[in-house]
Backbone as CSV, one residue per row, in Angstrom:
resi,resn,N_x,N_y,N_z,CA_x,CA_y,CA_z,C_x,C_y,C_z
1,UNK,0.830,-1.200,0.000,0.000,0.000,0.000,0.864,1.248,0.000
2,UNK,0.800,2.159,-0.536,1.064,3.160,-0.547,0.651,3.880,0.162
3,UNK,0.710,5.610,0.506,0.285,6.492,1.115,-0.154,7.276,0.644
4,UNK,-1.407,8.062,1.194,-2.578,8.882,-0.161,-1.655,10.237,-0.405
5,UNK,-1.637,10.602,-1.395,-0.839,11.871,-1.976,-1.850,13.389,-0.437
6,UNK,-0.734,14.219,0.000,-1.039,15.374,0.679,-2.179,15.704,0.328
7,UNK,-2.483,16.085,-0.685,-3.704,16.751,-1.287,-4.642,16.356,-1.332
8,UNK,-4.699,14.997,-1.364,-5.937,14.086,-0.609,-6.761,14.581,0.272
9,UNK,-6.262,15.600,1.307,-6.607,16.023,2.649,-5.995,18.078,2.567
10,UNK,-5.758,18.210,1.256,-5.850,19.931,1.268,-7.239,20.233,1.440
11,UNK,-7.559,21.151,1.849,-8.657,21.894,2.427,-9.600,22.505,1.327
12,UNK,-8.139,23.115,0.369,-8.436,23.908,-1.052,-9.279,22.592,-2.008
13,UNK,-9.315,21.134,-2.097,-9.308,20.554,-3.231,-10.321,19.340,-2.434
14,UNK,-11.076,18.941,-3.938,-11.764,17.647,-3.602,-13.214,18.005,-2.528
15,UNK,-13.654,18.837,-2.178,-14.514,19.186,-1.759,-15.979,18.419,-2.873
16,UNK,-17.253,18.399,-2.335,-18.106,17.820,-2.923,-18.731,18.498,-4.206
17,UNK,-18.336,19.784,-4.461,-18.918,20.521,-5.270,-17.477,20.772,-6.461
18,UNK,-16.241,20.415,-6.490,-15.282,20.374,-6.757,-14.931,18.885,-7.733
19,UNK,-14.600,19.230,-8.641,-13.859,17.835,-9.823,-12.575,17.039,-8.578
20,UNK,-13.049,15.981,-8.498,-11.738,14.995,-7.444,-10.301,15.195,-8.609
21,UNK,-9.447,14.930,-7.524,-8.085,15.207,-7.926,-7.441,13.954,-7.131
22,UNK,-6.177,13.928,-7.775,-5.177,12.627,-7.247,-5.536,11.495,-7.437
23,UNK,-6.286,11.155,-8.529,-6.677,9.861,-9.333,-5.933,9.411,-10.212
24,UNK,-5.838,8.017,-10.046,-4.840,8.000,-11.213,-5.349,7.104,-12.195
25,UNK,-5.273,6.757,-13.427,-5.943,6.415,-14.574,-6.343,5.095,-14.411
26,UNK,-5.758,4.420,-13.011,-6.665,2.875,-12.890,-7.829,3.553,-12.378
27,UNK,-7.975,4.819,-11.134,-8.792,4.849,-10.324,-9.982,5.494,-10.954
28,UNK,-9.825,6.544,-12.003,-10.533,6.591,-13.191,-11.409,5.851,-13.883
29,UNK,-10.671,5.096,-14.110,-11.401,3.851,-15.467,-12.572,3.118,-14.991
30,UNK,-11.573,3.025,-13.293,-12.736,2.036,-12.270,-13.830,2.415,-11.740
31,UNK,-13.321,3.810,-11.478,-15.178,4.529,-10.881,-16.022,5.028,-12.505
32,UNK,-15.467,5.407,-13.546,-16.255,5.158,-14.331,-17.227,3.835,-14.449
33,UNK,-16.546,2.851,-14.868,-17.278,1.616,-15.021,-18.109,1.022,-13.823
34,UNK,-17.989,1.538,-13.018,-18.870,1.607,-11.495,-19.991,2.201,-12.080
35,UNK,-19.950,3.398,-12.665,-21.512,4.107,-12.610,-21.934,4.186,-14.144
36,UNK,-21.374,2.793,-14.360,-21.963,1.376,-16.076,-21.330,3.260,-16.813
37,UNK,-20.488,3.608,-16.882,-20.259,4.679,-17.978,-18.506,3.876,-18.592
38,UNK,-17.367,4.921,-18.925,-16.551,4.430,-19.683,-15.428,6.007,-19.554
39,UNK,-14.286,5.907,-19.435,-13.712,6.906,-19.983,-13.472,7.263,-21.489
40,UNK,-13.474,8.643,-21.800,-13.731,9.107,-23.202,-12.505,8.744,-24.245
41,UNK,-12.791,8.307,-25.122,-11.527,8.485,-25.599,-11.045,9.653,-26.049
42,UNK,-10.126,9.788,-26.808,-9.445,11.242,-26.992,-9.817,11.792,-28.067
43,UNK,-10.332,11.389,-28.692,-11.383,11.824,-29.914,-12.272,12.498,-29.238
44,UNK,-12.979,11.139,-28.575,-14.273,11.846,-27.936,-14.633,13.313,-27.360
45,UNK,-12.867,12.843,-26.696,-13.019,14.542,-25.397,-13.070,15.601,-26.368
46,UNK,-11.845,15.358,-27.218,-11.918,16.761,-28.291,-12.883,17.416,-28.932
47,UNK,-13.740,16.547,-29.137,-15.446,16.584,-30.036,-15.986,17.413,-29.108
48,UNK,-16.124,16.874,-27.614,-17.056,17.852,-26.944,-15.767,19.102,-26.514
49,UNK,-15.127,19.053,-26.508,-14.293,20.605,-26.012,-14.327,21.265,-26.999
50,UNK,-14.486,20.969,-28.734,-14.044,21.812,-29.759,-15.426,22.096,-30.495
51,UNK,-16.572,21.843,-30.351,-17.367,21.198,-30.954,-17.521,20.809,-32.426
52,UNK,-18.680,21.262,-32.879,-19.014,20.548,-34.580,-18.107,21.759,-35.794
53,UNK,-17.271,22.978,-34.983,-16.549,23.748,-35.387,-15.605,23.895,-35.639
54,UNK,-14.812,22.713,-34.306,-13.380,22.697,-34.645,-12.874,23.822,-33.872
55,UNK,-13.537,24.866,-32.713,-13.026,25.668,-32.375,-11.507,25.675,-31.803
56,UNK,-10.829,26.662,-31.102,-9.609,26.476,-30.666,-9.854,26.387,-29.020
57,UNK,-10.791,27.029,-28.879,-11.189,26.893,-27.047,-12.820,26.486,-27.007
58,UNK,-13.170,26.337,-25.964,-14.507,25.036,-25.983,-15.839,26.387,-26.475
59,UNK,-15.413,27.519,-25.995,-16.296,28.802,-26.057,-16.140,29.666,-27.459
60,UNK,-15.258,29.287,-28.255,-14.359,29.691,-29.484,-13.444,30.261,-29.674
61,UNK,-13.131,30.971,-30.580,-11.722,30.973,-31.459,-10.328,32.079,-30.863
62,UNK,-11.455,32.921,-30.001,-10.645,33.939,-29.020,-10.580,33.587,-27.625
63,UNK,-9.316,33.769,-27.331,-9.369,33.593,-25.736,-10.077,34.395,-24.767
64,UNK,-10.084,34.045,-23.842,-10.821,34.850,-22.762,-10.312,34.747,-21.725
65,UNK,-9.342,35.168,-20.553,-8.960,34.364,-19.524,-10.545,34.772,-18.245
66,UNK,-11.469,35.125,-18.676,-12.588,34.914,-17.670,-13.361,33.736,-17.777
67,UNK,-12.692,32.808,-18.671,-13.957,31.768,-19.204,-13.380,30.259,-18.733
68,UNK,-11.905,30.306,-17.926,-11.373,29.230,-17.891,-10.567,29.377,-16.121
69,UNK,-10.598,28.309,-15.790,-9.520,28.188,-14.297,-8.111,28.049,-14.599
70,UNK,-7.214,28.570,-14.930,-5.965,28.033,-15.416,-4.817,29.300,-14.796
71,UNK,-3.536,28.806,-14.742,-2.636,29.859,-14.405,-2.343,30.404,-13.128
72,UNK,-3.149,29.420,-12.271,-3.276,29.549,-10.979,-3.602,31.214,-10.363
73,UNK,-5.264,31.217,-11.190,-5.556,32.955,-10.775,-6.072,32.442,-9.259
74,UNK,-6.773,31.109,-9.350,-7.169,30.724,-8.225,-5.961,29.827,-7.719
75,UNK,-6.399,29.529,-6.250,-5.216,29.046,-5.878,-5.945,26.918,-5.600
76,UNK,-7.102,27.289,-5.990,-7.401,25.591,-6.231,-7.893,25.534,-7.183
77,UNK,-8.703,23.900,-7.566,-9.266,24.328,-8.350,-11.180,24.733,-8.335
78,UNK,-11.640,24.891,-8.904,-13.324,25.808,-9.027,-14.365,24.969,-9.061
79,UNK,-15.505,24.980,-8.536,-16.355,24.521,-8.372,-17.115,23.830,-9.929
80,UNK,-17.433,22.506,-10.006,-18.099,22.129,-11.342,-19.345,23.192,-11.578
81,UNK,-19.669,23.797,-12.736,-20.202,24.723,-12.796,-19.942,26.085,-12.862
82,UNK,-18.379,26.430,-12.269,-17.776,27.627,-12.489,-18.184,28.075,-13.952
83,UNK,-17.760,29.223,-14.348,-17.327,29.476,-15.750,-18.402,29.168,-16.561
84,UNK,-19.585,29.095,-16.799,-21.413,28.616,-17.819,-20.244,29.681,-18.957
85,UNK,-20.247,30.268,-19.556,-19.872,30.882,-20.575,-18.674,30.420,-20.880
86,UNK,-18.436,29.335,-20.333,-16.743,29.036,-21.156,-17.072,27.280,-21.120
87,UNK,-18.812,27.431,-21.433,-18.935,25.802,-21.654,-18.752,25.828,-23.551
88,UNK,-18.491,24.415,-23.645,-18.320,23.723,-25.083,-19.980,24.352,-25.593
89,UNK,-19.920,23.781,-26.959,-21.032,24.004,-27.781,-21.987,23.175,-27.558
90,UNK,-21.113,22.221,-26.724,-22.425,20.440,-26.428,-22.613,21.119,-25.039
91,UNK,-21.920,22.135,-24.386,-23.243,22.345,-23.035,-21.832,21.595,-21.668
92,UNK,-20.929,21.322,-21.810,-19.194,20.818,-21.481,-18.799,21.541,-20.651
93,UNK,-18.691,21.722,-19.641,-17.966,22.718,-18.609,-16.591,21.955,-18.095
94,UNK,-15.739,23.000,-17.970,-14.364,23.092,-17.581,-13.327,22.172,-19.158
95,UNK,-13.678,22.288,-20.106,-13.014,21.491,-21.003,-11.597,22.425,-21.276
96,UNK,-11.460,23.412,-20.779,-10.478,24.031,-20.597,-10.187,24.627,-19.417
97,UNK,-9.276,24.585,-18.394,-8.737,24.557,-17.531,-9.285,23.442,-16.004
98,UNK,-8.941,23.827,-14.918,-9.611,23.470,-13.959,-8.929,22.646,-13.421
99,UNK,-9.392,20.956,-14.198,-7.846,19.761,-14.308,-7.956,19.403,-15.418
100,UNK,-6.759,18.823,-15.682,-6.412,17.788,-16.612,-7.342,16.450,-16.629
101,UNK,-8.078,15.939,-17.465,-8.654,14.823,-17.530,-7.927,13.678,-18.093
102,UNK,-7.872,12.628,-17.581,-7.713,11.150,-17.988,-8.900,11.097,-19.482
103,UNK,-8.093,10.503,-20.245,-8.666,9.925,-21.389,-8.472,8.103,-21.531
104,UNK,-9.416,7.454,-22.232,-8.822,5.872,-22.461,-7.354,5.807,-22.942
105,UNK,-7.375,6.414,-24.332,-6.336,6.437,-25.088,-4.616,6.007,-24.479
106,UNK,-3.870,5.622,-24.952,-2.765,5.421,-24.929,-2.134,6.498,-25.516
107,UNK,-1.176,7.010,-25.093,-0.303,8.590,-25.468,0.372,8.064,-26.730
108,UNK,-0.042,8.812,-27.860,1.607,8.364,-29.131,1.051,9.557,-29.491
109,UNK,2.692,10.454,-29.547,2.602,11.923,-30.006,2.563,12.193,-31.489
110,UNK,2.401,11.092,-32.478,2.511,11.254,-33.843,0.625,10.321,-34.277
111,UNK,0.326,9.832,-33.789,-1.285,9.334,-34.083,-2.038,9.517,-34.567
112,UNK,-2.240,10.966,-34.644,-3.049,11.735,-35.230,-2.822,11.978,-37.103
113,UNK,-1.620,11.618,-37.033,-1.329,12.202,-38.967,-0.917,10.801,-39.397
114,UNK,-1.671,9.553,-38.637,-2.127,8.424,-39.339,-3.284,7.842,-38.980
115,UNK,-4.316,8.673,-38.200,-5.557,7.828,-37.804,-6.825,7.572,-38.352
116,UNK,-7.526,7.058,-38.273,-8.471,7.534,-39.268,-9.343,8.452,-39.044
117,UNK,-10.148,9.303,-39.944,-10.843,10.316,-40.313,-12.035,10.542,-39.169
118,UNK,-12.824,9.320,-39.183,-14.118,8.989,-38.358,-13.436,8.370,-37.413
119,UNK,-14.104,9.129,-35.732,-14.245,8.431,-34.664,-13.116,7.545,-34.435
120,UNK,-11.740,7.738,-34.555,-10.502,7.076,-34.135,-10.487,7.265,-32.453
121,UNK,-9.983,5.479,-32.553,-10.432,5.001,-31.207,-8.917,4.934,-30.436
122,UNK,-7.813,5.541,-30.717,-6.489,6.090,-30.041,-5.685,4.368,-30.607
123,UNK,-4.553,4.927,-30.490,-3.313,3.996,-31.125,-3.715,2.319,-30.336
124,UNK,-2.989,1.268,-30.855,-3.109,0.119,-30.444,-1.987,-0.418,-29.733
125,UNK,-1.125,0.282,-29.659,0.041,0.324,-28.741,-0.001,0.170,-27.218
126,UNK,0.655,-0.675,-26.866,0.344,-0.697,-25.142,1.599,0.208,-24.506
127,UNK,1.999,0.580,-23.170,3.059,1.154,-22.393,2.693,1.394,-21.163
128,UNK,3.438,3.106,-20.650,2.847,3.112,-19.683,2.295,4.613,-19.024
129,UNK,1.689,5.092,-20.625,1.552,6.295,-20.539,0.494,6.864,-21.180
130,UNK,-0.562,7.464,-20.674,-1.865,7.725,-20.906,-2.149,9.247,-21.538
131,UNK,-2.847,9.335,-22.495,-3.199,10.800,-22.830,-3.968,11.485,-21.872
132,UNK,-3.933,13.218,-21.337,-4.669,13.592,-20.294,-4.941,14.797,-21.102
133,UNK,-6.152,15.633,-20.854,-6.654,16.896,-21.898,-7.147,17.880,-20.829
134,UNK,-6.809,18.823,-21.398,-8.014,19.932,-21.435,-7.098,21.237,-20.071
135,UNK,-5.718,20.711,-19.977,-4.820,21.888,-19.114,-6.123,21.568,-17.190
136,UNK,-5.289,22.654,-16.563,-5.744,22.240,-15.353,-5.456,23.985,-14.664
137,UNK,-5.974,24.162,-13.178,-5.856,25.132,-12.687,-4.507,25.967,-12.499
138,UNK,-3.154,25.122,-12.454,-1.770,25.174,-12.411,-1.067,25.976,-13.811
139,UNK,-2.180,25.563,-15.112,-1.518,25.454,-16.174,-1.322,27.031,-17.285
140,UNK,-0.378,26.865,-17.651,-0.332,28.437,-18.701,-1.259,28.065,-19.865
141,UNK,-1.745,29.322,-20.515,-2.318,29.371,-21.173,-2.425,28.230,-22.638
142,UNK,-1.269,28.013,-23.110,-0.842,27.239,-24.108,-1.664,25.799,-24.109
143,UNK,-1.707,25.665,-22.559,-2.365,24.037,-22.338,-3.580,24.004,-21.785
144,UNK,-4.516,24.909,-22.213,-6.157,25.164,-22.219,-6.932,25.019,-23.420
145,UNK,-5.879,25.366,-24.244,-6.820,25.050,-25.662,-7.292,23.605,-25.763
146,UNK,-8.748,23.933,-26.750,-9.107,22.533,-26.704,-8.852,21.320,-27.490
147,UNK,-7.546,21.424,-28.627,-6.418,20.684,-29.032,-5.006,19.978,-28.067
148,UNK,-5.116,20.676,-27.359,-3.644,20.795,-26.478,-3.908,19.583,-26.040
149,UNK,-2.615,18.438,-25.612,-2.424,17.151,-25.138,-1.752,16.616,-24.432
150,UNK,-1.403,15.979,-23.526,-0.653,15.727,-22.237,-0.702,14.631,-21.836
151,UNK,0.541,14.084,-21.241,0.535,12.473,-21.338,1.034,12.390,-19.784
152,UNK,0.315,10.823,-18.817,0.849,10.505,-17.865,0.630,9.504,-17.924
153,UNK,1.666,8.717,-16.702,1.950,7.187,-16.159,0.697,7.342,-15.478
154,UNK,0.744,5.695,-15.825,-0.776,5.222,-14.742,-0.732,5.568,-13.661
155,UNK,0.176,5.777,-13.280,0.439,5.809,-11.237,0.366,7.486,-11.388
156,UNK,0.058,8.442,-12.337,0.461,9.686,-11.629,-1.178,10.112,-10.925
157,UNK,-1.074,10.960,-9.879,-1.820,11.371,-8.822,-1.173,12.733,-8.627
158,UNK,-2.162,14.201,-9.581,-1.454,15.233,-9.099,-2.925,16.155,-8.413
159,UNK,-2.526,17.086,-7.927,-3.235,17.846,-7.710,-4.011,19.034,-8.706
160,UNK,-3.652,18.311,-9.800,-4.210,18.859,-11.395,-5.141,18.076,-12.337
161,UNK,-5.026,16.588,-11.985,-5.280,15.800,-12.714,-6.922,14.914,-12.129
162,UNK,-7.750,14.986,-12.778,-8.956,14.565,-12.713,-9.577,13.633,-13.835
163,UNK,-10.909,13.321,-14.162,-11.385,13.091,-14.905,-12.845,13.297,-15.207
164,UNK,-13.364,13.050,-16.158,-15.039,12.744,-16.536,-15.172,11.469,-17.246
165,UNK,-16.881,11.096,-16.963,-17.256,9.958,-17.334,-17.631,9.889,-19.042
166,UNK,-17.794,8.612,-19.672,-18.890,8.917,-20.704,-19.226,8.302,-20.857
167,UNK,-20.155,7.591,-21.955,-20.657,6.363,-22.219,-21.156,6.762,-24.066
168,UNK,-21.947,5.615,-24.213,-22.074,5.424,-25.826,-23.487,6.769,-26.120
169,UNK,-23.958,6.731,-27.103,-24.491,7.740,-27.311,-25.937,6.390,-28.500
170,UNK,-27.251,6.526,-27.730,-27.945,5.565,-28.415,-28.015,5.956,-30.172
171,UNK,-27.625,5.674,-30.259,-27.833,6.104,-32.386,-29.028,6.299,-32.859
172,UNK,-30.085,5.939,-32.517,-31.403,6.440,-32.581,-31.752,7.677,-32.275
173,UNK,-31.390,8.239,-31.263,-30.837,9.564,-30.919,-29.819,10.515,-31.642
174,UNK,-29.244,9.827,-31.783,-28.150,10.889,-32.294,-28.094,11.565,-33.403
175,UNK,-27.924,13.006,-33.546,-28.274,13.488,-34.756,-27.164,13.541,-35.653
């Protein structure tokens, strides 16, 4: 057994109204599939942070630093729900700053300029290093956009790093 990372027990973080922090991409995967959902893949996340536009930030093409948690203006990170005007086009809050999210995907920094077109489901490569998105409360500006990409070991647990759930989308539904 190990010992729970400090921040486990900061005052500033993990509160009930607050995205959990110090998860690490087993602990992720597992409370997803607990509540029958799935982590996103890295396609996925991008779709809802960029939307059907392709924007550069989840709110669009200009920055805003009122629309995101990043850069440590705060000194934790913000309540889910912070920021309604710096949601995605699908309705997405915090897809830029706040934390870093766990994705399924496996990290390969070249993937993208061989994957395919539709709904690529991340490299087939195994290791020991996971793609994470969307920058975090700590982070400079550069790593908020909703392209920007970031890779960790299964074991990392920071005080930046979080996740969201997802699941399939019924096709009967879907437009």
């Amino acid at each position: 057994n190990h010992p729970a990372p400090a921040y486990w027990d900061d005052p500033r973080l993990n509160k009930p109204e607050q995205p959990v922090v110090g998860v690490n991409w087993y602990d992720a995967k597992a409370y997803c599939e607990y509540r029958g959902k799935r982590l996103p893949t890295e396609a996925e996340w991008e779709k809802a942070a960029r939307g059907p536009h392709g924007n550069l930030y989840p709110w669009g093409n200009e920055f805003d630093p009122r629309k995101a948690n990043y850069g440590k203006d705060h000194d934790a990170t913000m309540p889910v729900g912070s920021y309604p005007e710096g949601a995605s086009y699908y309705g997405a809050y915090h897809m830029a700053g706040n934390v870093f999210e766990w994705v399924s995907d496996w990290y390969d920094p070249d993937y993208y300029k061989h994957a395919p077109a539709k709904n690529p489901q991340g490299p087939d490569k195994k290791g020991v290093v996971r793609s994470i998105r969307g920058g975090s409360w700590h982070s400079p500006m550069a790593d908020v956009t909703a392209s920007a990409r970031g890779r960790g070991g299964f074991a990392l647990q920071t005080h930046g790093t979080g996740f969201r759930c997802a699941r399939d989308v019924d096709e009967r539904t879907e437009q």
